[in-house]
C-alpha positions, 0 to 999 in steps of 0.5 A: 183921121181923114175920110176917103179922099177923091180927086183929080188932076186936070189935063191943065196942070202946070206940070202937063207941059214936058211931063212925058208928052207922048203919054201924059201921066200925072207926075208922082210928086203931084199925086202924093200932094194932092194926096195929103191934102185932107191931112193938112187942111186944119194948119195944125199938122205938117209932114215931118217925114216921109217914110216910104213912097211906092208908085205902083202904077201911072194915072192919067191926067182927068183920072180919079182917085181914091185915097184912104188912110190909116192912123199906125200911132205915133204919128204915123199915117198909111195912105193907099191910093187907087185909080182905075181899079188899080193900087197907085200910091202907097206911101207911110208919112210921119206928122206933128204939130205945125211950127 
């Protein structure tokens, strides 16, 4: 199982540009990305589903976060996200072996 993972995304993300310009957030799709890369670095797994997927509250661009993850079994990942003291991710994910 992967370790905490930290990271975050630039203010010079591709996705910054008309991603809610008055008040930049990182885009979900972004934030769950990053998120599984520890997951998928070796080439060996992939995400064959996404179970569940809850935003919980928006990160800022520049903004770190944590991430840490659960082996359920079977496949199954837990991964909780937090940024600035707050839940921001939380998410269930199903692997298998890489085609």
């Amino acid at each position: 199982m992967a370790l905490p993972h930290v990271f975050t995304v630039g203010a010079d993300h591709p996705s910054l540009s008309g991603h809610f310009p008055d008040q930049p957030v990182v885009p979900g799709v972004v934030l769950l990305e990053a998120a599984i890369v520890p997951l998928l670095e070796t080439g060996e797994r992939h995400v064959a589903q996404l179970e569940t997927a809850k935003f919980l509250a928006p990160v800022r661009f520049g903004e770190k976060v944590r991430v840490t993850f659960a082996d359920l079994g079977g496949g199954q990942i837990r991964l909780d996200a937090t940024a600035a003291g707050a839940v921001v991710l939380r998410c269930r994910l199903r692997l298998s072996a890489a085609p």
